[in-house]
C-alpha positions as CSV (number, residue, x, y, z in Angstrom):
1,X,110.4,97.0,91.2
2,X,107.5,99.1,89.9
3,X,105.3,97.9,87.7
4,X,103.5,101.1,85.7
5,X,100.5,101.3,84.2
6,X,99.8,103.2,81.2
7,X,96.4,104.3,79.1
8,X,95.9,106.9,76.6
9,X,92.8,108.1,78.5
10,X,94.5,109.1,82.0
11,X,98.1,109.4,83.6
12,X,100.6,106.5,84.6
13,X,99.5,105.0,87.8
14,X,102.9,103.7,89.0
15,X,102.3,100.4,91.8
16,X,105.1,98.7,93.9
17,X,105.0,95.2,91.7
18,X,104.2,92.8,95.0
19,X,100.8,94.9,94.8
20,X,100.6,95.0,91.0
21,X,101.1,90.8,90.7
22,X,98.0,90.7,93.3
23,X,95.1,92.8,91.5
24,X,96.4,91.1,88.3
25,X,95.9,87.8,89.7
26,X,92.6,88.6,90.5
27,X,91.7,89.6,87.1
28,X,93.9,86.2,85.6
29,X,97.0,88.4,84.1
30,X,100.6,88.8,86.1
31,X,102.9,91.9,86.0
32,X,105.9,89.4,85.4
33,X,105.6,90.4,81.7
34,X,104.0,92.9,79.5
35,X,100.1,92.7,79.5
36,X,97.0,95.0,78.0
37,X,93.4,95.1,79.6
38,X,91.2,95.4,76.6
39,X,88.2,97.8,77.5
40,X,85.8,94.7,76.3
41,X,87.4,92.9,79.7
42,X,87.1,96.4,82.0
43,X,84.0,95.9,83.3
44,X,84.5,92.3,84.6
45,X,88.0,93.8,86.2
46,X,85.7,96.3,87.8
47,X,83.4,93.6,89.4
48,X,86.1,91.6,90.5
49,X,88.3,94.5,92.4
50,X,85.4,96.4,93.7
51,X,84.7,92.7,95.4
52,X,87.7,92.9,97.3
53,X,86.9,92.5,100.8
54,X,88.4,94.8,103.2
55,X,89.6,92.4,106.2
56,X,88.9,95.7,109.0
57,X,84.8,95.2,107.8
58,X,85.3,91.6,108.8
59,X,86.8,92.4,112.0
60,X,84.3,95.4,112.8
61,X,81.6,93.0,111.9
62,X,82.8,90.7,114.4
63,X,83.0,92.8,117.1
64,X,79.9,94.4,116.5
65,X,78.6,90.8,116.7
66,X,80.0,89.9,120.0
67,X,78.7,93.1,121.4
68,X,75.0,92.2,120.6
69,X,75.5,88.8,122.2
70,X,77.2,90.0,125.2
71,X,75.9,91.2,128.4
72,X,76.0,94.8,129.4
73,X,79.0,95.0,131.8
74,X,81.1,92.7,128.9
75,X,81.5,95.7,126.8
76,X,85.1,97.2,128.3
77,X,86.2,93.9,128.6
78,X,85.8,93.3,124.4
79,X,87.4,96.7,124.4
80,X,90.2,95.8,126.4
81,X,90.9,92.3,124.6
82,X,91.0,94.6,120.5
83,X,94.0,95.9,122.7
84,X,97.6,94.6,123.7
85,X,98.7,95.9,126.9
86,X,101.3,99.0,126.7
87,X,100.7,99.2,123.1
88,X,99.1,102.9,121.7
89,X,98.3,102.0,117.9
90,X,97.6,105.2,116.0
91,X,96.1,104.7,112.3
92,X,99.8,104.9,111.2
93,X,100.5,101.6,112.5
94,X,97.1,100.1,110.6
95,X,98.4,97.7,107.3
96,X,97.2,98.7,104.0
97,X,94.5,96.4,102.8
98,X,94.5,95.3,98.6
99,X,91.2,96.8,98.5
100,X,92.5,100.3,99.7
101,X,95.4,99.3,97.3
102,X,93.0,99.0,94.4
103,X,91.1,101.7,94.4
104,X,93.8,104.0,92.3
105,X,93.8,101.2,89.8
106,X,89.7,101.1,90.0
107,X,90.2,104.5,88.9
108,X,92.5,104.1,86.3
109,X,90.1,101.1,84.8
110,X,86.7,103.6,85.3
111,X,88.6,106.6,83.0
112,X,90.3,104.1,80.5
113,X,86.8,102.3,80.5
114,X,85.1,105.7,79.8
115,X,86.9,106.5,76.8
116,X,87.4,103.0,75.2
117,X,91.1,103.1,75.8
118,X,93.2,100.3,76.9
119,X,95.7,99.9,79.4
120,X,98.9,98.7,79.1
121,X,102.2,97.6,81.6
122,X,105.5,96.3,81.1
123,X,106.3,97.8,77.9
């Protein structure tokens, strides 16, 4: 079901409540019932969700990591390992991360923020 926040300063951002229930928890509230986020409390929310770690940097990290440690001629075989074999993955296929799933709701918080508004859900 979706979950749909609302704030005087911008438009209803409308989120698929699995997602909703996980920024919230982040910030200690739940989309399970009606909530406000007071713009006193934005710019902690703001910290928090722009800390959200995207799990691809970890993984880029750590192949970028191997690579330095490797030898020379180690490199297509690192290249061949990221892939299964007879699988073509396009960026379709890639899962969306929560931080890619935040960053509507980052905006949302920055507008709301900007005019001392505060925003609202599950009323």
């Amino acid at each position: 079901m979706p979950i749909t926040f609302k704030s005087q300063a911008t438009g209803d951002l409308v989120m698929l409540d699995k997602h909703a229930e996980a920024l919230l928890q982040l910030l200690g509230k739940t989309a399970k019932a009606a909530g406000l986020l007071e713009p006193a409390d934005m710019a902690h929310a703001l910290t928090v969700l722009r800390a959200i770690e995207d799990p691809r940097d970890a993984q880029a990290a750590a192949r970028a990591e191997r690579a330095a440690e490797a030898p020379a001629g180690d490199e297509q075989e690192d290249e061949k390992e990221d892939e299964a074999p007879g699988l073509s993955l396009s960026f379709q296929d890639e899962p969306v991360s929560l931080r890619q799933r935040a960053a509507p709701f980052i905006r949302l918080i920055e507008q709301a923020q900007a005019e001392g508004k505060p925003i609202v859900w599950g009323v």
